[in-house]
C-alpha positions, 0 to 999 in steps of 0.5 A: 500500500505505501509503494502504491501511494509514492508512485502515484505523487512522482506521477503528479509531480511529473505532470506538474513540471510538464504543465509548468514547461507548456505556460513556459513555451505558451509565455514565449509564443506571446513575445513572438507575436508582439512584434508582429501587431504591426504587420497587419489585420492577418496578423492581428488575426493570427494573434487575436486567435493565438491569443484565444488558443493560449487562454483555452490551452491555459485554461486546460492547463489551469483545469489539468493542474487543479484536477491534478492538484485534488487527485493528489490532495485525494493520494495524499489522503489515501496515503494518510489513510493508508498509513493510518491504517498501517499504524492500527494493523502495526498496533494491532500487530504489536498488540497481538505479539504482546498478547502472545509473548505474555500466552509464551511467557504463560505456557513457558511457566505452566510448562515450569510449573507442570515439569515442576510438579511432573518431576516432583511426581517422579520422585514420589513414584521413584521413592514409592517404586521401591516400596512398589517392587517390594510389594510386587516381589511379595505379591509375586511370591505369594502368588507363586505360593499360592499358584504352586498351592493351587497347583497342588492342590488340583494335582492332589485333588484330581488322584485323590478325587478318582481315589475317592471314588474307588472303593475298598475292593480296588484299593489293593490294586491302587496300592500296588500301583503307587507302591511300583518303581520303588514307590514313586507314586507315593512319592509323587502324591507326598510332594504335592502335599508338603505345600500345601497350607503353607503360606497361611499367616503364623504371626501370633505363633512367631510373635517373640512374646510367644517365642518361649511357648513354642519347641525348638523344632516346633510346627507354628500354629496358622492363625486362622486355625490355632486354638484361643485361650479365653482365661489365659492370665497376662496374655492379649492373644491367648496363644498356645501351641494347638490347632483345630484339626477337622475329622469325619464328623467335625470341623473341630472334632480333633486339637493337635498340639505339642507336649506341653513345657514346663512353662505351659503346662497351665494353659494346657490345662486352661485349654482342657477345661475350656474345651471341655475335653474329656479324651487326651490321647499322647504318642510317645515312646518310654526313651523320651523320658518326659518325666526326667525332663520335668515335663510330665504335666499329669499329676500322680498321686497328689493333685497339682493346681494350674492357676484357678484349675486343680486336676486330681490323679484318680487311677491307671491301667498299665498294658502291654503297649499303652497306659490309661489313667483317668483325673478329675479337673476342676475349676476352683472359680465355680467348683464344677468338674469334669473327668479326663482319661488320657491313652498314652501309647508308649511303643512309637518312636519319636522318628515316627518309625512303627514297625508293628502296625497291627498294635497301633490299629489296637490303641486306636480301636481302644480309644474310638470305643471309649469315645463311642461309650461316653457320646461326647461331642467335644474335641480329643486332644492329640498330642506327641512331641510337636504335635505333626507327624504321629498326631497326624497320623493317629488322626487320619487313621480315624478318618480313615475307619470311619470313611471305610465304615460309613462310606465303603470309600477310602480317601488317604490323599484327601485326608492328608490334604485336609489335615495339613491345611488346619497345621503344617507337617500333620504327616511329616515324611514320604515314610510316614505318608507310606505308612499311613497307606499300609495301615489303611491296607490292613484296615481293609484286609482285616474288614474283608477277612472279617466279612469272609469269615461271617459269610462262612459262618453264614454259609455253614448255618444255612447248610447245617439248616438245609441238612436238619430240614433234609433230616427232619423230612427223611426221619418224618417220612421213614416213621409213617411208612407201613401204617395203614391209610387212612379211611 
């Protein structure tokens, strides 16, 4: 626009000197024809009419320069405007710069701001990272716990559910298939088992104010298993070393515990009375001498008091293999009693090995019909050194008769699975696992002996009736041979 506007003002300019160039030649034309007025009316003529030709020609002139003159008047206000225009466009330009260098210096400081507060966040996720890859190191491994307990889990489940559904008939055959390639089937079902349970919660059993409750080599209890003492003086937690064990019947039918110490024979009792238990049954051998130990909790002859609960010897039976002895407890607050027998079999080894099997399945027979006399629905106290391997043992074992009896299915795996997710190391070795298998086996062998023999029994009644009959009908018919018939 401002190059348009100075071409237009040099073009008038122009024009203007060529104007002023034309009145020039016109004012000499004029000196010419003065010196001609004396030559005559043609000259005259010529003149008058040079005369008119120079006032048009300066009239036009005159007419040209103010046209010229207001189209320049009219440029110059064009080019006014123009550069008016152009200062409003520059100012409007500066003011959009403006604008925009505050917009920069806004976005220069929300960027500060945000990289401020973006750095600021990746500290706090740095500094939490960490506690994040611990977390997921945790998570990660419990997952792999609990992946590897699922895993078990479904491998056990799936032998011991097709177990489950085999009858004692075929138990035989199945042992014999576990029992093949230097037992590697028993092998293979006990490493399934070792898992399993292991990784529920044991915070109160390895809490050090409970440190002195528990054995050097001791199973800690799983807190959602574990037995609470109520009455336990100067302990918020109420622990001891005993867990709810499920049989047969009952989520609760039996408690696994470890041999009481010398500290803790209080809270056995504590829990006896609690529990109401009237059946204790303890899995040790003679050479463990808890007596020389100090470690024998039963009173004998006097009566001893643990805190407000006072248990009195009243008598024992020595057998070859086992002792019963039978005590009053009684609780001093209330003065109310109930009576306890314990069994206590002396002819297991604290390395689990039982090499008579047939006098084990003898005691446990014992102890089943002295729970089946006195009808109680209570929980029978299981005990050996740690309250594992032997406990469980002995536990499973009832399951056992009692499936075989009420079901005519054996379920060993499942049994063993059960136990070991209420108490770790319920059976603790692939010898022990073995051994439970053999026992089983003898359950079933004695059963089906025992059926065969009363079939026999059976069979030899019924020939022995058949033969009478026989004889009866001969001898009726011999006597009325000869005699005269009857009118």
């Amino acid at each position: 626009m401002i190059d348009l506007n100075i071409s237009c003002r040099l073009n008038c300019e122009l024009e203007q000197v060529s104007c002023e160039r034309g009145i020039q030649q016109m004012t000499k034309s004029s000196t010419y024809m003065k010196p001609k007025e004396n030559q005559g009316l043609n000259c005259n003529l010529n003149q008058l009419s040079g005369e008119t030709r120079f006032q048009e020609e300066s009239t036009n002139i005159s007419t040209n320069m103010k046209s010229k003159e207001s189209y320049g008047l009219n440029h110059e206000v064009d080019q006014l405007s123009s550069v008016t225009r152009f200062q409003e466009e520059l100012t409007t330009f500066s003011t959009n710069m403006s604008r925009l260098n505050c917009e920069q210096i806004s976005c220069e400081r929300g960027i500060q701001e945000e990289s401020t507060k973006i750095s600021t966040n990746l500290k706090s996720m740095e500094s939490q990272g960490l506690n994040c890859e611990l977390i997921q190191r945790s998570g990660e491994a419990r997952f792999q716990q609990a992946s590897t307990m699922i895993s078990s889990n479904m491998i056990s489940k799936d032998s011991w559910g097709l177990r489950f559904m085999e009858s004692e008939k075929n138990y035989e055959a199945l042992f014999k298939n576990l029992l093949a390639n230097n037992c590697s089937g028993f092998n293979m079902e006990y490493d399934t088992l070792k898992s399993v349970g292991i990784v529920q919660s044991r915070s109160v059993a390895v809490h050090a104010a409970n440190k002195e409750k528990n054995r050097q080599d001791a199973a800690y209890p799983y807190d959602i298993s574990r037995v609470t003492l109520l009455t336990l003086e100067n302990s918020s937690d109420g622990y001891i070393n005993a867990s709810y064990i499920p049989g047969y019947r009952s989520e609760r039918e039996f408690i696994a515990a470890q041999h009481p110490l010398p500290g803790t024979m209080k809270d056995f009792w504590y829990m006896i009375w609690e529990q109401r238990v009237n059946t204790i049954v303890m899995l040790s051998s003679k050479q463990e001498n808890y007596q020389g130990k100090g470690e024998e909790y039963w009173p004998k002859p006097e009566a001893k008091t643990f805190g407000c609960i006072i248990v009195t010897f009243m008598h024992e039976h020595i057998y070859n293999s086992w002792t019963t002895r039978d005590f009053m407890v009684t609780n001093l607050k209330d003065c109310t009693s109930h009576r306890v027998r314990q069994f206590h079999f002396t002819e297991w080894h604290q390395s689990g090995k039982m090499d008579d099997r047939e006098v084990l399945m003898q005691f446990v027979h014992e102890v089943r019909q002295y729970k089946k006399d006195i009808s109680s629905n209570c929980p029978t106290v299981v005990h050996c050194r740690t309250g594992t391997g032997r406990s469980g043992i002995f536990i499973a074992l009832d399951c056992i008769i009692n499936q075989l009896e009420c079901d005519k299915k054996v379920d060993v795996c499942g049994t063993v699975h059960k136990m070991h997710l209420h108490r770790p190391l319920m059976v603790q070795t692939a010898d022990q696992y073995i051994f439970l298998h053999c026992c089983t086996l003898d359950i079933i062998r004695d059963k089906k002996k025992v059926n065969t023999d009363d079939q026999k029994v059976t069979e030899d009644r019924s020939e022995d009736a058949i033969l009478h009959t026989v004889y009866h009908s001969h001898t009726l018919i011999e006597s009325t041979q000869g005699q005269p018939s009857l009118p």
